[in-house]
VEXKE-210270 format. One record per residue: residue in three letters; z, y, x of N, C-alpha, C in turn. Coordinates in steps of 0.2 Angstrom, whole numbers, plus 5000, padded with zeros to 4 digits. Layout:
BEGIN
ALAZYXZYXZYX;...
# end
This chain:
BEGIN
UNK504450045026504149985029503950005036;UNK504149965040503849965046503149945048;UNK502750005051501949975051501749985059;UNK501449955062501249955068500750015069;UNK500850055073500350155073499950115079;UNK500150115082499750105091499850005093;UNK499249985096499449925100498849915105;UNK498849905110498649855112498449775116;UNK497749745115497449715118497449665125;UNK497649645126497649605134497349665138;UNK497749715137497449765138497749765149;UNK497049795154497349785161497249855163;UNK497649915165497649955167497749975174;UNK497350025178497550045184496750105186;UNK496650105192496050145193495650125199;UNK495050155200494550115204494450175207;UNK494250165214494050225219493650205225;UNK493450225229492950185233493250125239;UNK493950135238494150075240494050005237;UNK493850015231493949975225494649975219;UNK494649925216495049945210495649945211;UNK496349985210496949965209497149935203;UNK497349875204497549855195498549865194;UNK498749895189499249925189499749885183;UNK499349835180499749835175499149755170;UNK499349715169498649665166499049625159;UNK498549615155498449595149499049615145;UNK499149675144499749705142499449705133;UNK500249685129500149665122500649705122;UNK500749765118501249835118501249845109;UNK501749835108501549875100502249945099;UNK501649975097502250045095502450075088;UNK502650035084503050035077503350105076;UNK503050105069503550195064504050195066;UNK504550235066505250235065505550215070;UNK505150195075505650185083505650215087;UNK506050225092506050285096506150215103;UNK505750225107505250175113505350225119;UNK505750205124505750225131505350185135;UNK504950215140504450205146505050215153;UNK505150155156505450165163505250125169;UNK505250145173505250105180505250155187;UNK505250115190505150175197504850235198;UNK504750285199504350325206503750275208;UNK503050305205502550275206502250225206;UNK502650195199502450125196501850105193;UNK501750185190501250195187501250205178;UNK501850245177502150265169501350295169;UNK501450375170500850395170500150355168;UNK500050335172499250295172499350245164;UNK500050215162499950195156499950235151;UNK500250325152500450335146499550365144;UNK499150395151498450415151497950365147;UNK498150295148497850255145497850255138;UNK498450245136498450225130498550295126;UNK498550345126498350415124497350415125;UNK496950375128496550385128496150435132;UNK496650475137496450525140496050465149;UNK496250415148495950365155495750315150;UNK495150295154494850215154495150155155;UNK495250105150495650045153495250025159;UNK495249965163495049935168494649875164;UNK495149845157494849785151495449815144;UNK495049775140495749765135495549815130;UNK495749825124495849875121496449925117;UNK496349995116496950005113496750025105;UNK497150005103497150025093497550085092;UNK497350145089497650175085497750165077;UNK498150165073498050145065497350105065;UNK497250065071496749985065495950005071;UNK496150075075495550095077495350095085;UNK494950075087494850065095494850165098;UNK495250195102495650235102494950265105;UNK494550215108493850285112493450265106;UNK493550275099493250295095493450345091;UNK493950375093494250435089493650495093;UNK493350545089493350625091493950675092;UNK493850695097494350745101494850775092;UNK494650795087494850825081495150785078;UNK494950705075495250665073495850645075;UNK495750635083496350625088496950645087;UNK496850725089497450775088497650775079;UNK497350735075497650735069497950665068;UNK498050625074498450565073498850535081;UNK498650595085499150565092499450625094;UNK500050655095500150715098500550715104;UNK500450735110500650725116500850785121;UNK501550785123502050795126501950825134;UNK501850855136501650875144502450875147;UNK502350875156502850925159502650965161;UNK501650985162501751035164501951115158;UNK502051155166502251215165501751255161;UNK502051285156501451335150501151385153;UNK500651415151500251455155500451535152;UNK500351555156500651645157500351675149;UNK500951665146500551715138501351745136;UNK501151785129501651805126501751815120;UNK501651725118501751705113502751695111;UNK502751715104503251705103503651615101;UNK504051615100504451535099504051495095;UNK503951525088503651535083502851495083;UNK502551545087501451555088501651515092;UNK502051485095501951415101502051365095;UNK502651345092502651295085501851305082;UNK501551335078501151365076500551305079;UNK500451335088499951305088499851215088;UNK500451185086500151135083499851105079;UNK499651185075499251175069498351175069;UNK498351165074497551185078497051135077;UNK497251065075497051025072496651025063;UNK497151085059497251095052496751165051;UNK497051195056496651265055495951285052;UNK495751325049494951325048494751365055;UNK494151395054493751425061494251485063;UNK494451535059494651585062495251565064;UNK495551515064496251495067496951525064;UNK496851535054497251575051497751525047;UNK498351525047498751485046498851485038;UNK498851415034498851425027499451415025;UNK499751445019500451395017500751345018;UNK500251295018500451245020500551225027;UNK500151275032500451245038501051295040;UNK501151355037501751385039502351335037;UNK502151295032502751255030502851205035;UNK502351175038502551125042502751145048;UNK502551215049503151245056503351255055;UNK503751285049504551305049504951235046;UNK504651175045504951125043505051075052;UNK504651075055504651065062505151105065;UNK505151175065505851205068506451195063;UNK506451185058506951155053507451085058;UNK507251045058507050965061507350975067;UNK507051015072507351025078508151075080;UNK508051105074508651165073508451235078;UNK507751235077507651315083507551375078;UNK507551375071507551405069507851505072;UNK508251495073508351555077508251595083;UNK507651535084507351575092506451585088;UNK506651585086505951595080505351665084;UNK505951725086505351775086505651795094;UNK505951775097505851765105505251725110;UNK505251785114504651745117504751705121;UNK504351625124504351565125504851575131;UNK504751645136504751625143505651665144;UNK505751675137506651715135507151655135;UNK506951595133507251515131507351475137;UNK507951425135508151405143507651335139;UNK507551305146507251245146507551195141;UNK508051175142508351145136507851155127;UNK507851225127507751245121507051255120;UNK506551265127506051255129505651165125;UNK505951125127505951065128505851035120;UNK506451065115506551065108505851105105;UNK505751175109505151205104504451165105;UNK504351125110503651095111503951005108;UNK504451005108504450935101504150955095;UNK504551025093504351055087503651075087;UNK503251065091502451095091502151035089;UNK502450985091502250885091502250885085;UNK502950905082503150885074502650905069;UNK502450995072502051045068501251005067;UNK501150965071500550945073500450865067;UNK501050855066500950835062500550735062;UNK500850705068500350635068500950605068;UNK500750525066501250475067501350455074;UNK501250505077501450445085501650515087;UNK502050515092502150565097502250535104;UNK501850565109502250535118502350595120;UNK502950595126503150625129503250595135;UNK503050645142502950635147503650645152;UNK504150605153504550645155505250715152;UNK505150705144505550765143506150765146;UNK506750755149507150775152507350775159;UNK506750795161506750815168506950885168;UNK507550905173507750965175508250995169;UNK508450945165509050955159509550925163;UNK510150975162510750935163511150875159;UNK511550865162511850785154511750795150;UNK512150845145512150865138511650905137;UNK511250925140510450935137509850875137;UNK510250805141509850755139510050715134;UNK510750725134511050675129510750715122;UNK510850775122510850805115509950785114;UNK509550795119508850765117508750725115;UNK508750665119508950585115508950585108;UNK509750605107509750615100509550645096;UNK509350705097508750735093507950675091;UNK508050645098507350615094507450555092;UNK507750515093508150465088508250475081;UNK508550555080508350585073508050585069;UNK507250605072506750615071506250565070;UNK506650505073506150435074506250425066;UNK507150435062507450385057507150435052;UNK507150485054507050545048506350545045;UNK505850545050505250555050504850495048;UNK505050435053504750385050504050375056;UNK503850415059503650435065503950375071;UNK503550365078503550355082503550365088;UNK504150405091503950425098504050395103;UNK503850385108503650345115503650385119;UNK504450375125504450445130504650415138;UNK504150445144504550395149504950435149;UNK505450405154506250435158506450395164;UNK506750445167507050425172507850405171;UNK508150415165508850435164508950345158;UNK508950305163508950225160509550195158;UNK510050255160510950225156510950265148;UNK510650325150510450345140509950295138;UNK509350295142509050255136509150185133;UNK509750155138509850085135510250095129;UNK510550155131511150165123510750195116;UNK510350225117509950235112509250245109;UNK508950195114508250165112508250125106;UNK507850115102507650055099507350015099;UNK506950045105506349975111506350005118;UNK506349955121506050005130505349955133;UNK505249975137504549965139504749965147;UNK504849925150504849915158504349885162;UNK504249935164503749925173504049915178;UNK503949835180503949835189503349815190;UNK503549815198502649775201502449715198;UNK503049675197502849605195502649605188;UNK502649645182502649635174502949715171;UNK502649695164503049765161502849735154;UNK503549745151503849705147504049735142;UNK503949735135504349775130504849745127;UNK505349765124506049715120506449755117;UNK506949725117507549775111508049775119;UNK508249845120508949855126509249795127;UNK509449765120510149705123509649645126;UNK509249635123508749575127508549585132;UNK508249655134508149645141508449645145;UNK509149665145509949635146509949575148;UNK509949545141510249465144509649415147;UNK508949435148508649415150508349425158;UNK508749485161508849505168508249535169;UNK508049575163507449625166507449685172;UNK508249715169508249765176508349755181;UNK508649695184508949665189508149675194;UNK507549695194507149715197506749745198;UNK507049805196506749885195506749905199;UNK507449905204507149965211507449885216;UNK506949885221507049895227507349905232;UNK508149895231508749905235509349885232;UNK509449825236509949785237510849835235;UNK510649905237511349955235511249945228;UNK510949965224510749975217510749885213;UNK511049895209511049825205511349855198;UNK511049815194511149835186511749765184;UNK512249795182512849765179512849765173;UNK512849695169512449685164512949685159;UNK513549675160514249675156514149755156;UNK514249795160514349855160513649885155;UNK513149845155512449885155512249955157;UNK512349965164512150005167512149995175;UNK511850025179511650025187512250025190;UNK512549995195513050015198512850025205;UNK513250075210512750095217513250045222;UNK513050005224513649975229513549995236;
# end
């Protein structure tokens, strides 16, 4: 049964600085459903980011509210949090020499008692985690031995280890080639039907995600809009995504064509 994890509220997002306020985005009604797999797209600068900060809780709305499972999200404690949102970076890992494994693992940081000693049952949800993504054989290699590609799979697998109903991802296939994007995608479309789970990833790569989203979530300056691919198809949502008359989105093809 499909159940609503995240939504919300007339929710208006942006940031405030001594110039005064930027508003980036206003009364947004967003819902992010189990089992779907939900792309974030729009321009260089639109401000993916500053939404996905919001509604992770990591940034203050401007107004509005966001609901995790029924609960206003700046009421979670940092512990609760990380046992019900689990989130996806692009940045770069910090100089260690952890193996494939101890990096899955530490999605278990939430479960752990004090000394940070791994029980049965969370060994099983990291090797069920690397099961799921198939990294099983990079198990005892160290993090910085693996191409990016496979890098990209192990920190899904740290998501999955962690074990929440929502997952975001900031950008995962940046600096992957096609079939290390395409093969992603699918991986997490998998994991959406399999798991039952919710993940929510911007991208830049808008001709995969129309073929294989189950929701998208578009930002221009003027509105940002959730819907199913084919509707925001026939409704001429991308027709004003970018800003250059060369770029136009062909709607019979459903992708961009460069004139």
């Amino acid at each position: 049964m499909i159940r609503i994890i995240l939504n919300t509220s007339n929710l208006n997002i942006g940031y405030k600085s001594k110039k005064g306020v930027t508003t980036i985005g206003k009364d947004l009604n967003l819902n992010l459903d189990s089992g779907k797999l939900i792309t974030l797209i729009g321009a260089n600068g639109i401000g993916k980011s500053t939404l996905l900060r919001t509604i992770t809780g990591i940034q203050k709305p401007l107004s509005g509210n966001v609901y995790l499972n029924e609960k206003e999200i700046s009421r979670y404690k940092p512990l609760e949090l990380a046992q019900n949102l689990s989130l996806v970076l692009t940045e770069k890992l910090p100089p260690s020499n952890l193996s494939v494994f101890e990096l899955v693992a530490l999605g278990r940081q939430p479960y752990t008692n004090w000394v940070d000693s791994l029980s049965k049952e969370d060994i099983d949800k990291v090797q069920q985690a690397m099961s799921l993504t198939q990294i099983e054989h990079l198990a005892s290699k160290k993090h910085f031995q693996i191409s990016d590609g496979q890098l990209q799979k192990v920190l899904i697998a740290r998501a999955l280890a962690q074990d929440t109903p929502l997952i975001i991802l900031d950008e995962p296939t940046t600096h992957l080639d096609l079939l290390h994007k395409v093969s992603l995608f699918k991986l997490l479309k998998k994991l959406t039907h399999e798991t039952q789970k919710c993940i929510l990833f911007s991208t830049h790569d808008i001709d995969l995600a129309i073929q294989l989203s189950d929701e998208m979530i578009i930002m221009t300056p003027e509105n940002i809009v959730q819907d199913l691919p084919c509707n925001l198809i026939s409704n001429g949502s991308f027709d004003n995504l970018f800003k250059d008359e060369h770029i136009v989105f062909d709607a019979e093809k459903g992708k961009f064509i460069v004139s």
